[in-house]
N, C-alpha and C positions, 0 to 999 in steps of 0.2 A: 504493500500500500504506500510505502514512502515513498516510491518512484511512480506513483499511478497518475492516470491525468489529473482526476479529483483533486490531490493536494497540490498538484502545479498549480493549478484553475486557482485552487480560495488562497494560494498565497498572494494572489495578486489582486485581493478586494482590499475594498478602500473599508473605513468604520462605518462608512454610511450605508456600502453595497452590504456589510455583513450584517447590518440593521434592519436591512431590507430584505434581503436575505430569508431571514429567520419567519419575516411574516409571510413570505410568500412559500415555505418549505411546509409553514402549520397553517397555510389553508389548505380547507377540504378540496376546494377547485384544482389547485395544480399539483396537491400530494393525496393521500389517501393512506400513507405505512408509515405506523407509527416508529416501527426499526431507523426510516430513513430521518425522523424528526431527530431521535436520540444518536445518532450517529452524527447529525449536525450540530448539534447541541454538544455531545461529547468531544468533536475536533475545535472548538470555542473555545473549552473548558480551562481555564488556567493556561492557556497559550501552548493546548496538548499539540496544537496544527504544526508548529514550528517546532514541534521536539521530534527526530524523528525516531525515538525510542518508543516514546508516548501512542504512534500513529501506526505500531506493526499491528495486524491482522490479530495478533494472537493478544495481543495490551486492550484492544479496543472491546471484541467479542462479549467480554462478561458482563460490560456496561450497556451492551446492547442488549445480550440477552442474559442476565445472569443466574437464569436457572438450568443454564443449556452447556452441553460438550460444545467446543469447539468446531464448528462447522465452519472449512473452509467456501465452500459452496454457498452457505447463505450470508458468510460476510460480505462475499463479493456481488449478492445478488444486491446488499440494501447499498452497497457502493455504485453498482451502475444504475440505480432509482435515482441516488440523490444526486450522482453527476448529471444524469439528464434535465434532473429537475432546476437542476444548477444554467445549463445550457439552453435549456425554454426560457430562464428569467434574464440569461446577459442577451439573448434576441429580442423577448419583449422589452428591455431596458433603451435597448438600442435602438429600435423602433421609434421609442416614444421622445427620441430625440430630434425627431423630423416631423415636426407637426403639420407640417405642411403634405409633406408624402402619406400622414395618419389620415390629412383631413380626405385627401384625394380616394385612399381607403374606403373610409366611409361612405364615401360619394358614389361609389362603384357597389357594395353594401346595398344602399337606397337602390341603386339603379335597378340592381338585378331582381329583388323584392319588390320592386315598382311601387315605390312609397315617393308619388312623383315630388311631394309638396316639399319635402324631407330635404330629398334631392337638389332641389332648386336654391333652397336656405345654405345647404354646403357649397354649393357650386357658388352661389353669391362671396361666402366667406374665403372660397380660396382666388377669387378673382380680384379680391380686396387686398388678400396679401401679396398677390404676386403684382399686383400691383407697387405696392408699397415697399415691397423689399426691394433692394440691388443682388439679386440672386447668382450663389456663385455657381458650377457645372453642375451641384445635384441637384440645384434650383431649378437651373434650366432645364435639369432631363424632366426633373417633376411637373413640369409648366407643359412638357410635350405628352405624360403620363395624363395629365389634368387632362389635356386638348383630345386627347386618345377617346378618354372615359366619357367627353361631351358629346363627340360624334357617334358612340356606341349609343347611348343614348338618344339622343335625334333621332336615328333611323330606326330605332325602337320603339318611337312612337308612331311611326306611319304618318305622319303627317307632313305636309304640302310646305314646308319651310328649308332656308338658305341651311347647306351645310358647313360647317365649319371647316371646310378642306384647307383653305387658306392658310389658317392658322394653325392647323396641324402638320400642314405641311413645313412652314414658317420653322413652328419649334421644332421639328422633325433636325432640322437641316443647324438651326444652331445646337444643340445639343451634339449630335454630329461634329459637327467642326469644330465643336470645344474641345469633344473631348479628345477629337483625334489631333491637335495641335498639342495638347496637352502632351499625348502620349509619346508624340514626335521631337517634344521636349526633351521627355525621359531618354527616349532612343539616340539623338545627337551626343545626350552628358552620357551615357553608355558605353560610347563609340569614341569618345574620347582618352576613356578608361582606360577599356579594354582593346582598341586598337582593335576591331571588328567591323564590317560595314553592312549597311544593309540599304536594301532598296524597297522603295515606298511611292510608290508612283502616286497614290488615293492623294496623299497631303499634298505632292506637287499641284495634282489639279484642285485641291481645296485652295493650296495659298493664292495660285491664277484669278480664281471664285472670287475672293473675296478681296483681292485689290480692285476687283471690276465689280463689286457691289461693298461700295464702304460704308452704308448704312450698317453694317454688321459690327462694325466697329462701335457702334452706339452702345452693345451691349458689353457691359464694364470689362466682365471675367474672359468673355472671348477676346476683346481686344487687348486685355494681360498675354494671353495665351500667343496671340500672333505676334504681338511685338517682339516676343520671349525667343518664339520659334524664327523672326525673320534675322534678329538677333545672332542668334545662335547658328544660322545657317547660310550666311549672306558672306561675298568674300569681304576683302580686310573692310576697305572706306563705306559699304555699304552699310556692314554689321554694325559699325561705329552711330551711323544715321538712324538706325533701327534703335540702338541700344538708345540715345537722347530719349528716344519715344518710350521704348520699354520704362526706362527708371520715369519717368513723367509721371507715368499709368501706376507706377509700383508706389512709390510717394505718395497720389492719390489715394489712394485702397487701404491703407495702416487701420485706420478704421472700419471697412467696409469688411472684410471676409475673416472668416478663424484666422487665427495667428498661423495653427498648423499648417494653411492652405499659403500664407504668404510666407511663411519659411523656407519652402522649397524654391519658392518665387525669387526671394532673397539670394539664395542660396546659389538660383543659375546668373544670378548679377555678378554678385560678387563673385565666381571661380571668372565668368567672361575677363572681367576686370584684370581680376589677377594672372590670364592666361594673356592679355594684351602687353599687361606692364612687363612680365616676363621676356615677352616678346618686342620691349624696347620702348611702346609707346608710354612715355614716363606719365603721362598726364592720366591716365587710367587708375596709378594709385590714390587721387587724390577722387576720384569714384568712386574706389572701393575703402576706402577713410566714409565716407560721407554716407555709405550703405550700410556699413559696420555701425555705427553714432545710431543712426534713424532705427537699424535691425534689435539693436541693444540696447537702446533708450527706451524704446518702445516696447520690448518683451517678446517680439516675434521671434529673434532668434536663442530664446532660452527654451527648454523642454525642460515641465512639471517645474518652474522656478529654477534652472538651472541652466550657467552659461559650460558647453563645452570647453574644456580647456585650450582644443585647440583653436577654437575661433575665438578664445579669448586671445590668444598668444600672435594670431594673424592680425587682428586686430589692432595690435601694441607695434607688431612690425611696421603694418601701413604708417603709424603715426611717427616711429621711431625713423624710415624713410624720407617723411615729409620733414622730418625736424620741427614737428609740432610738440617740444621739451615740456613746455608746462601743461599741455590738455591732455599729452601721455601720463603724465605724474598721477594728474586727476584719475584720469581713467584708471590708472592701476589700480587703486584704491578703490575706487567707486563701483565697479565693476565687478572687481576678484570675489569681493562680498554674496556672489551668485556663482563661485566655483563649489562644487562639490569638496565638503570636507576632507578627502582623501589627497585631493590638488591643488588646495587653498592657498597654504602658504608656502610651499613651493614654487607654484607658479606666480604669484604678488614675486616675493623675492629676487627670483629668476628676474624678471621682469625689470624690476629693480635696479638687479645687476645691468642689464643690458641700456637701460636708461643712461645711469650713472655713467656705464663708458663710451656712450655717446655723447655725451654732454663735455666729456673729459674729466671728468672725478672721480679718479682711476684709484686715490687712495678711496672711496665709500664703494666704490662696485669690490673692490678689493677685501673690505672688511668685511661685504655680506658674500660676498665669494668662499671667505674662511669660516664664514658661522655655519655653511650650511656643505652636507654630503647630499646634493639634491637624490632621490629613488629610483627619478627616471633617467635610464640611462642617456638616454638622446639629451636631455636637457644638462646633465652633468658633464658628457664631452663638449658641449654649448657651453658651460660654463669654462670647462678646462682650456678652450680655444678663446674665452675674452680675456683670461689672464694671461695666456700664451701675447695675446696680442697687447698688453698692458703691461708687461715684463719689455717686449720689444721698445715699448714708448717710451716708458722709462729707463729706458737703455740701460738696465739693469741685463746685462747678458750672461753675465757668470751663472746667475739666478735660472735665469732662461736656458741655457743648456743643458743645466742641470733637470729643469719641467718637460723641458723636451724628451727627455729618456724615461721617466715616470709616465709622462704621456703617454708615449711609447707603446709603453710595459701594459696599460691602461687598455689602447686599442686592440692590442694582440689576446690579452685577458677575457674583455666581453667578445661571447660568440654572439649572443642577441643584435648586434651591430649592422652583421649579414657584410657580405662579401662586397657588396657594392660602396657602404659606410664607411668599413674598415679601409677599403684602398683611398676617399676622398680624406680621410686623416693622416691616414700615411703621407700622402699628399702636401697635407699642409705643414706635417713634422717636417718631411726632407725639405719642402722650396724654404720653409722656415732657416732650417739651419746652415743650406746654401747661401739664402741672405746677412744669416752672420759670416761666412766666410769669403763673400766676395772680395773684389776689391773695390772700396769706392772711387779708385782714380784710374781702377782700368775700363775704356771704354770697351773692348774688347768681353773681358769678362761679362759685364752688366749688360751687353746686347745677347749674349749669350744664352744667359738666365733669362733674361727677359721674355725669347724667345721658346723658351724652355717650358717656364709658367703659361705664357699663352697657347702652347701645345696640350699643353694637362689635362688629363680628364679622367676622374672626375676633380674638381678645384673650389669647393666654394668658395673658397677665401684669394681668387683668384685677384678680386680687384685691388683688395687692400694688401698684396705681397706686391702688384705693381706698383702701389702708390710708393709704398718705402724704398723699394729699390730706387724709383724716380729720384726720390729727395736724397740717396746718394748723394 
């Protein structure tokens, strides 16, 4: 039983689903065995759900039934009741969180019982809400599901009136193109990843569609959806023209759609951003600065109250890039506050450090550099490589020669690095200690290395071993 669905399932209820929970396992409507009420009752009991001594077959049985042998057989039987019963209340839960698709339900309910009066009153109420709402793709499939149910209706009365083709056709066709932009979305960040291609003719003749009917664009979430996708899919200076439009549309919306819905939205801005700046157009970071602020300000890009670390840490880079010193400071602080406990003050710290030796305050990045053994690795040879580069500045080299071989020692030690890590520090060790033995008066030498460094690969630190050799 400790590895059964059942206990996966209820570890994952909140205090309110297990409140709720309880009254929908003791009615008579959706249970009927009292074994499955005491079995739910008994994984409650003094937090027996999470022990998983408490929750074997053979611990649970006599609370169930305590005047009975051990019957594997029928422990399992009140186990697959209560899980089912469990799995009818997270559908009906889920359900009742689209009141709009509930009302449309209903409406279809009325239809089919020919309770025409009934009919008409719901059919009035969902044309008030879709009215009134800015609905995002479930809205709209709901609005073509609504237009579905009217026309079934109509012709079901026999009677000599307009039918609503128009408008089923209408929503037929945005629903459609939402969703298939949408999904044309997922498939280009896919293909990015994984270096996979696919061909998709449907979307080419949609995007044609819909540059030659741009009343379509009227509707909020579809015109998110094609900006997103012309964005995403258009060569260099095009994409660039698309993308103005996309973030316009995406700025607009912070209030209009779930967070969940604009996070992903967010989410294909900002890699664009960052896959531009990469690629040289320097003006794209101060884009993805300004999507980061609005995504993080705003809560879109947190999940359940919680900033990922790594788009906290992208975040602090864009700023640290721009050389925006004192809104990064801010942010660190203000922001880290939303890191998960387990990356809090490591990553603030971290952050810290990287601040401090941009700024040039190489003795404070220095002192939180020695307070802390950061956990993660990646961030600890991050940190081992700003002293590296702070020992150079300070032309402290005796020091530096000496870190250089602990370093070393350091990248050869972690396997977790992986093959391709470990050679870009190897990397920075050797041009590193080449740059203390150069000559700085021989030209010869220093074009040498130079060109040495610019062959490398992999290099991160490609640009700042050019700078120093320079100043030679």
């Amino acid at each position: 039983m400790i590895k059964s669905r059942l206990i996966e399932v209820l570890r994952t209820f909140s205090k309110k689903e297990f409140r709720e929970m309880k009254k929908w396992v003791n009615s008579p409507f959706h249970n009927q065995r009292e074994d499955v009420i005491l079995l739910y009752e008994y994984l409650l009991m003094e937090s027996n759900l999470f022990n998983d001594e408490k929750i074997a077959k053979e611990k649970v049985f006599p609370h169930i039934y305590p005047s009975e042998k051990f019957d594997d057989a029928k422990i399992r039987q009140a186990i697959h009741f209560l899980f089912k019963s469990i799995e009818e209340f997270l559908i009906f839960t889920e359900n009742e969180k689209d009141e709009l698709k509930s009302r449309i339900l209903l409406a279809k309910i009325y239809r089919k019982r020919k309770i025409e009066k009934n009919f008409i009153k719901v059919k009035k109420s969902i044309e008030i809400a879709i009215q009134n709402e800015v609905l995002d793709e479930e809205g709209i499939y709901n609005t073509y599901l609504f237009q579905n149910e009217l026309y079934e209706y109509l012709i079901s009365t026999n009677r000599t009136q307009t039918l609503n083709l128009e408008e089923l056709i209408e929503s037929f066709d945005k629903a459609l193109i939402t969703e298939k932009l949408k999904q044309a979305c997922i498939l280009i960040s896919h293909q990015a990843v994984f270096k996979t291609e696919y061909s998709d003719d449907l979307v080419k003749f949609i995007d044609s569609y819909v540059s030659k009917n741009s009343q379509l664009l009227e509707t909020q979430i579809l015109a998110l959806y094609y900006f997103a996708y012309k964005t995403l899919s258009e060569e260099e200076a095009e994409g660039e023209k698309y993308f103005k439009n996309f973030k316009n549309q995406l700025l607009g919306s912070n209030e209009v759609f779930a967070k969940e819905k604009m996070r992903d939205l967010y989410t294909i801005a900002i890699n664009f951003c960052i896959k531009k700046f990469n690629r040289g157009a320097k003006i794209f970071i101060n884009e993805a600065w300004d999507l980061y602020k609005q995504g993080i300000g705003s809560e879109i890009l947190l999940i359940d109250g919680e900033l990922n670390h790594y788009t906290y840490r992208n975040f602090i880079s864009s700023g640290l890039v721009l050389k925006y010193y004192e809104e990064v400071e801010t942010y660190i602080n203000k922001y880290g506050v939303y890191l998960n406990k387990e990356y809090k003050d490591h990553y603030i710290n971290f952050n810290l450090v990287r601040l401090f030796f941009e700024k040039g305050n190489y003795e404070k990045a220095m002192e939180l550099v020695g307070q802390y053994e950061f956990k993660d690795v990646l961030m600890n040879i991050s940190a081992k490589t700003i002293q590296l580069k702070i020992y150079y500045e300070l032309s402290e080299f005796r020091t530096l020669e000496s870190f250089l071989e602990s370093m070393r020692a350091y990248v050869q030690r972690k396997k977790e690095l992986g093959i391709q890590r470990k050679s870009n520090y190897k990397n920075i060790i050797r041009y590193t200690k080449k740059l203390l033995k150069v000559n700085p008066y021989s030209k010869a030498q220093k074009e040498k290395l130079k060109l040495e460094i610019e062959a490398a690969k992999p290099l991160t630190e490609k640009a700042w071993l050019l700078k120093q050799l320079a100043e030679l």
